[in-house]
DRENPA-3360 file (N, C-alpha, C; in nm, 2 decimals, always signed):
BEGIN
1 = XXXXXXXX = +6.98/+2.79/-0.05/+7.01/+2.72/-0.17/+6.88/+2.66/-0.23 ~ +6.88/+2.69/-0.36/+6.76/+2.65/-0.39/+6.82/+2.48/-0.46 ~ +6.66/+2.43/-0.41/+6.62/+2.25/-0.44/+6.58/+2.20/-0.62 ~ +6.61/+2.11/-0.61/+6.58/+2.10/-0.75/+6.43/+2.09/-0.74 ~ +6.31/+2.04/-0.68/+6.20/+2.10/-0.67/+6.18/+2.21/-0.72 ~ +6.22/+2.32/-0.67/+6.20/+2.43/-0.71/+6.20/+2.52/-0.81 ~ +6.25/+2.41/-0.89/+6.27/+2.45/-1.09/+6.19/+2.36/-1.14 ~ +6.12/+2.24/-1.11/+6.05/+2.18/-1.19/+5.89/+2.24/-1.23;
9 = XXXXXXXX = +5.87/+2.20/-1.33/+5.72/+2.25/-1.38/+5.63/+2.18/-1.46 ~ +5.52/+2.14/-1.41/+5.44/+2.01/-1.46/+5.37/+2.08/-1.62 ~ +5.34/+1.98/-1.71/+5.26/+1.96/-1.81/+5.18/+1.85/-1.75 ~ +5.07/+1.90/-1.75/+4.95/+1.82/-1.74/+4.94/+1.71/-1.84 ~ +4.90/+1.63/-1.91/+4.82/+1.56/-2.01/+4.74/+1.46/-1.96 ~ +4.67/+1.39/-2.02/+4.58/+1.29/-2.00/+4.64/+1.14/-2.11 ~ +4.62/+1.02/-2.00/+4.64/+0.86/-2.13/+4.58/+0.82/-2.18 ~ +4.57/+0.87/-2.36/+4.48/+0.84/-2.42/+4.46/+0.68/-2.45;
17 = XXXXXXXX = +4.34/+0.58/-2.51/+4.37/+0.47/-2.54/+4.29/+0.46/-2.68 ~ +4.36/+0.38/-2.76/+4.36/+0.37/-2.89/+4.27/+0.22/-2.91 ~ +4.09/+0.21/-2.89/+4.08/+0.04/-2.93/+4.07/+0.01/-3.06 ~ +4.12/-0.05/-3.10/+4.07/-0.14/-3.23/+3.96/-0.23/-3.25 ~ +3.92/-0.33/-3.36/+3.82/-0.38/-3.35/+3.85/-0.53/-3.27 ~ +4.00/-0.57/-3.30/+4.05/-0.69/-3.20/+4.04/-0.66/-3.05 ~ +3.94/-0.73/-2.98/+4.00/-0.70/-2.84/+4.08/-0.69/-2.72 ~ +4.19/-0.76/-2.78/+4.31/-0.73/-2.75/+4.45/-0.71/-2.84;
25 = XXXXXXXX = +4.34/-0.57/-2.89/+4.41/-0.50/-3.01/+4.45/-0.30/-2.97 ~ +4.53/-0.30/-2.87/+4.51/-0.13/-2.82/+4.61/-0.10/-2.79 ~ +4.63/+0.07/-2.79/+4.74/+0.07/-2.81/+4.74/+0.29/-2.69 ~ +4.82/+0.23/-2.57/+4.78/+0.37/-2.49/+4.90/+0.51/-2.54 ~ +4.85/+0.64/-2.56/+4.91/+0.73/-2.60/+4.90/+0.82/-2.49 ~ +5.04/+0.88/-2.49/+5.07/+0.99/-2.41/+5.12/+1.14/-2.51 ~ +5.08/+1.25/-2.54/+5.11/+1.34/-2.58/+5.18/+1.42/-2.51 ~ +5.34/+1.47/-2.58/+5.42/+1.53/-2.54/+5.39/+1.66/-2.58;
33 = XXXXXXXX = +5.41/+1.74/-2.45/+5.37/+1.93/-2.48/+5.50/+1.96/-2.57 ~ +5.41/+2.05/-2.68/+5.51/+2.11/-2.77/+5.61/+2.24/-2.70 ~ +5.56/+2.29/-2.59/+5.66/+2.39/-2.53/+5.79/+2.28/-2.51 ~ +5.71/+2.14/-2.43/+5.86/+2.05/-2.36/+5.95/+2.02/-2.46 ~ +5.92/+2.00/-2.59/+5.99/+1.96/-2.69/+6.05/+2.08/-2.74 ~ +6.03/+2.20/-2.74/+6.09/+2.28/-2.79/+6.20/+2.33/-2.71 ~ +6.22/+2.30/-2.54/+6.28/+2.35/-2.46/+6.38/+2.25/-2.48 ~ +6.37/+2.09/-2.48/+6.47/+2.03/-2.51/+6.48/+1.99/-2.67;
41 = XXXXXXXX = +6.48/+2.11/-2.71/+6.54/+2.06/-2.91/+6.49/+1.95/-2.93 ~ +6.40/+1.89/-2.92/+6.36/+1.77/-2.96/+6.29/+1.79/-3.11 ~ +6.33/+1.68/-3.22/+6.31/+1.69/-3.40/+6.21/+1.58/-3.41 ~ +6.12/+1.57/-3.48/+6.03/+1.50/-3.54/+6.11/+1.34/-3.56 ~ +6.05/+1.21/-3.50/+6.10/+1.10/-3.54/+6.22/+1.09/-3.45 ~ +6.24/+1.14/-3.34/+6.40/+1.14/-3.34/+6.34/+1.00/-3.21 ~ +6.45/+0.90/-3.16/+6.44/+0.75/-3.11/+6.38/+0.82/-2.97 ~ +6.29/+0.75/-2.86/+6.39/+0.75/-2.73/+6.32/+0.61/-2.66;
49 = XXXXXXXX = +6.36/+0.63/-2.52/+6.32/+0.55/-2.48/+6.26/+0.54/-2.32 ~ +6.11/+0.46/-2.34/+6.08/+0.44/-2.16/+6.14/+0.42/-2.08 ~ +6.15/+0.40/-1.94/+6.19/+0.27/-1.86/+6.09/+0.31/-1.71 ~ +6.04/+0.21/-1.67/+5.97/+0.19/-1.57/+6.07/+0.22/-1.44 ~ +6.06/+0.35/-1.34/+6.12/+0.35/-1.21/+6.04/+0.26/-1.11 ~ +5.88/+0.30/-1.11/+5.84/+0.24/-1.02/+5.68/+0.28/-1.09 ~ +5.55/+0.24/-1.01/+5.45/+0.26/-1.08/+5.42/+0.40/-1.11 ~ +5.46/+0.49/-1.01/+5.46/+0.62/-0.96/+5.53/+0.71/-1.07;
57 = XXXXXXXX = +5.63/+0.64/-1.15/+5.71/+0.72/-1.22/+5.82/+0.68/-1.34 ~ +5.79/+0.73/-1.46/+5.89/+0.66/-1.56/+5.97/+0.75/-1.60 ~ +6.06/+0.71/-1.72/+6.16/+0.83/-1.73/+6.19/+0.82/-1.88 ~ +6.22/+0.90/-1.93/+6.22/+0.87/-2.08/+6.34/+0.95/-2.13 ~ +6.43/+0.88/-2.22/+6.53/+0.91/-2.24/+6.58/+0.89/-2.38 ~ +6.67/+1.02/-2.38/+6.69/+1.00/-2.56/+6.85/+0.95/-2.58 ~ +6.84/+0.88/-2.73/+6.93/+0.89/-2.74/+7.05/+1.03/-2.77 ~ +7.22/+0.94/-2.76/+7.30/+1.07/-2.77/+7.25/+1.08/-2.93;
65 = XXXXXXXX = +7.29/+1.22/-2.94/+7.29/+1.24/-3.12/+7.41/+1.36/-3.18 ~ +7.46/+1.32/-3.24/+7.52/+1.40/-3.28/+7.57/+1.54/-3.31 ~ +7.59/+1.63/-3.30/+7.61/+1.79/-3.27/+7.57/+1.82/-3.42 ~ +7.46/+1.96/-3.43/+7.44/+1.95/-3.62/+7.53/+2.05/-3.62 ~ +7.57/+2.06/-3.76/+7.68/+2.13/-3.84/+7.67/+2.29/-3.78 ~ +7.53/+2.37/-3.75/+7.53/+2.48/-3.69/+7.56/+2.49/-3.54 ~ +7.55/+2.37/-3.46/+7.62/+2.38/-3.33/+7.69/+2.38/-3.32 ~ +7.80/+2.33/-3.45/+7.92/+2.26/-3.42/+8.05/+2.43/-3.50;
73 = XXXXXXX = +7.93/+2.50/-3.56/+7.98/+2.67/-3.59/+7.98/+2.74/-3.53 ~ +7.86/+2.79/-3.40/+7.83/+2.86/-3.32/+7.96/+2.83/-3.21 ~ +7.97/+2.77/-3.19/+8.09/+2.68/-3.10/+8.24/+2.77/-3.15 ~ +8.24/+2.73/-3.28/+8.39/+2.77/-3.35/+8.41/+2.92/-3.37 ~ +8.24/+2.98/-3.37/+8.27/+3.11/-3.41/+8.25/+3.18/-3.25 ~ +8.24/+3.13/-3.14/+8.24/+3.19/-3.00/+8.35/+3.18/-2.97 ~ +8.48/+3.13/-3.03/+8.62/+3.07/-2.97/+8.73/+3.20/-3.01;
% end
């Protein structure tokens, strides 16, 4: 039986940091791979959100959203 390990697959990135001229004015960037965003439909602007598991590891989560008008045909027209 395969492990859930065994489907996972890393994207590398690096934390960028953003200084300003305030010195305690910065702001750290993480860039999301455009493959990962296209694998989970993810749209320009759309909400989500961090949360801290432990230092080791965060989790980022979207909100629910609504089904668009073409999921909600592909559905009706597979029935």
């Amino acid at each position: 039986m395969a492990s859930c390990q065994d489907f996972l697959m890393g994207f590398p990135t690096k934390v960028q940091l953003i200084q300003r001229k305030k010195p305690d004015d910065y702001q750290f960037y993480i860039n999301f791979p455009a493959a990962l965003a296209d694998a989970l439909d993810f749209t320009k602007g759309e909400p989500v959100e961090w949360s801290i598991i432990d230092k080791q590891h965060i989790m980022l989560t979207r909100e629910l959203r609504a089904e668009s008008v073409a999921e909600v045909k592909k559905k009706i027209l597979k029935s």
